[in-house]
C-alpha positions as CSV (number, residue, x, y, z in Angstrom):
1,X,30.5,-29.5,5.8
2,X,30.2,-26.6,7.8
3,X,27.3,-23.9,6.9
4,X,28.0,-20.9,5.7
5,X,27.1,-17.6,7.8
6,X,23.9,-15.7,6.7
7,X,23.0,-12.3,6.7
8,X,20.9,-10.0,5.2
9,X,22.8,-9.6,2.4
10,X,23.8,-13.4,1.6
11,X,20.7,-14.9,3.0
12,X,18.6,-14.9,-0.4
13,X,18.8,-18.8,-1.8
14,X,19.6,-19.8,-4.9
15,X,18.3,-22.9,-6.6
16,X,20.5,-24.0,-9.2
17,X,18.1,-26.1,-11.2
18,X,15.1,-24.2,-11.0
19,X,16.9,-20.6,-11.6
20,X,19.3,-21.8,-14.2
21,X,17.9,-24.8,-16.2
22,X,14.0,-25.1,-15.3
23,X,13.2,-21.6,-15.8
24,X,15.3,-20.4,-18.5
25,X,14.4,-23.6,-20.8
26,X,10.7,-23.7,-20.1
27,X,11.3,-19.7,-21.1
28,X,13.2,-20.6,-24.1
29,X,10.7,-23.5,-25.1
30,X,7.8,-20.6,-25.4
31,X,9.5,-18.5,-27.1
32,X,10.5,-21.3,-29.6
33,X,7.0,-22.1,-30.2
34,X,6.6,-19.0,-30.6
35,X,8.9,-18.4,-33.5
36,X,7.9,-21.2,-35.3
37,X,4.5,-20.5,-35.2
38,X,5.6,-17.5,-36.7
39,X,7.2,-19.2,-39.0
40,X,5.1,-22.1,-39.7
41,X,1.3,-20.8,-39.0
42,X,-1.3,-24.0,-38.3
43,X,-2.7,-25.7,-35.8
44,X,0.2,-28.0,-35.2
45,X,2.4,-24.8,-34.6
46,X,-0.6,-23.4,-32.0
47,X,-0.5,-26.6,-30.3
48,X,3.3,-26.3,-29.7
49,X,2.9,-22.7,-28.1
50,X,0.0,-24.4,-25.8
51,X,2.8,-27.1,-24.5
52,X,5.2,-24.6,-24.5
53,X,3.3,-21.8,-22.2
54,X,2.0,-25.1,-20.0
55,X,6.0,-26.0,-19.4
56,X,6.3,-22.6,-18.3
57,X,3.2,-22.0,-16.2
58,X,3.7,-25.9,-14.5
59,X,7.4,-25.3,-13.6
60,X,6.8,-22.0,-11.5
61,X,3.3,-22.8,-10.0
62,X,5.6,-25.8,-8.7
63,X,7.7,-23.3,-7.6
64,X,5.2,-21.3,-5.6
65,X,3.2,-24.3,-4.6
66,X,6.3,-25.4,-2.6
67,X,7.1,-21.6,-1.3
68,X,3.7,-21.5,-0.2
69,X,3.8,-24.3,1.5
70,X,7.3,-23.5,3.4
71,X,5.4,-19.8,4.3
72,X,2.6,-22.2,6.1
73,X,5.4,-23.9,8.6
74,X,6.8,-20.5,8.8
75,X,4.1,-19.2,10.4
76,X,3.3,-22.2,12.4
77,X,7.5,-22.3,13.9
78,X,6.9,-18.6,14.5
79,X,4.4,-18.2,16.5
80,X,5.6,-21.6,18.6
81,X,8.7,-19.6,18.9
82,X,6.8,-16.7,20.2
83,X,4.8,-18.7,22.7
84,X,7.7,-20.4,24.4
85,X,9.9,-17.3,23.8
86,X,8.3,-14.2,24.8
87,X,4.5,-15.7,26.7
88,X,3.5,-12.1,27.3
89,X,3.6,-11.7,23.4
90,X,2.0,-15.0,22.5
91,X,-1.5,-14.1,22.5
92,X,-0.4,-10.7,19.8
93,X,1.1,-13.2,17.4
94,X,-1.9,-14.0,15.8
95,X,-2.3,-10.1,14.9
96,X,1.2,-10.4,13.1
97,X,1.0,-10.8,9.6
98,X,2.3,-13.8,7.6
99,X,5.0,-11.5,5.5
100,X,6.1,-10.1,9.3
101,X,6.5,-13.6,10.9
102,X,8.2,-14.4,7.6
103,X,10.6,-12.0,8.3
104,X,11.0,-12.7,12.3
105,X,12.4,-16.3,11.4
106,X,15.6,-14.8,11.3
107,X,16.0,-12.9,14.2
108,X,17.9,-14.4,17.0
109,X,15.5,-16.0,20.3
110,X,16.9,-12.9,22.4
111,X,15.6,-9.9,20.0
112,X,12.8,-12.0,18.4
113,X,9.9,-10.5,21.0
114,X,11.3,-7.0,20.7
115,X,11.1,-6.9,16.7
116,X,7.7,-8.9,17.4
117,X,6.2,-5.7,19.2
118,X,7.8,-3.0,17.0
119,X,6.8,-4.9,13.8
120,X,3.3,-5.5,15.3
121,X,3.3,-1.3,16.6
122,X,4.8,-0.2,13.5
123,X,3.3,-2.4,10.4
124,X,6.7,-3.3,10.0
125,X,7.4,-5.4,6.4
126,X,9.0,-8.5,6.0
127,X,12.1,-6.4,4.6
128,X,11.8,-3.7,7.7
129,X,11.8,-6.8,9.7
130,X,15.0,-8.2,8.7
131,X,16.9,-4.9,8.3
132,X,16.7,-4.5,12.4
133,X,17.9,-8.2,13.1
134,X,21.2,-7.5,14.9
135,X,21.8,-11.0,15.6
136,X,21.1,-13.1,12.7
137,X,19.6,-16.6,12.9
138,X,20.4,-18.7,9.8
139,X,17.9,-20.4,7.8
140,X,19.6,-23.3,5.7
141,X,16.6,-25.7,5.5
142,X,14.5,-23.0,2.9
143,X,13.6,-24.1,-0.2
């Protein structure tokens, strides 16, 4: 199946079952603990919001643990690219900061050194970054 073009606008990824079942019914499971210790005061009741706020706290450090991790080989990919790419730049890639190579990943191997140096000259962000990509590079492997 062939991949569907990205851009800026249609690069964002959704995850079905963490943004529409995980999230919303570790939400709803607080908030039902919630209301019935409301309902039903004791220590039972207490317990139940515990559980509850631990489902919801567990499912998005999860979440970020694995986004955290996939910003790690970001970086790493990124300033390979810029070493084999653009060697005059290579030794500035380690002044780049992680939400700027974040946002190089997407710029094309022709325009990745030029967006490099301005980001690098101008304290570009991530988003600044991405809005000057003429040449988008797709990104399906993102969690």
């Amino acid at each position: 199946m062939a991949q569907k073009e990205q851009t800026l606008k249609s690069h964002i990824k959704w995850d079905p079952l963490f943004h529409f079942f995980l999230g919303p019914v570790a939400m709803f499971m607080l908030v039902d603990t919630i209301v019935q210790l409301v309902r039903n005061p004791g220590w039972p009741s207490a317990m139940h919001v515990v559980a509850g706020l631990w489902a919801l706290v567990a499912t998005f450090k999860i979440r970020l643990y694995a986004l955290k991790v996939q910003d790690r080989v970001i970086r790493l990919e990124e300033r390979l690219r810029l070493r084999e790419l653009a060697s005059a730049f290579a030794g500035k890639a380690g002044q780049l900061t992680e939400d700027q190579l974040i946002g190089l990943r997407f710029a094309s191997d022709a325009e990745v050194a030029g967006l490099a140096e301005k980001a690098l000259a101008g304290g570009w962000s991530r988003k600044q970054i991405k809005e000057s990509i003429q040449n988008w590079r797709p990104d399906h492997w993102r969690v």
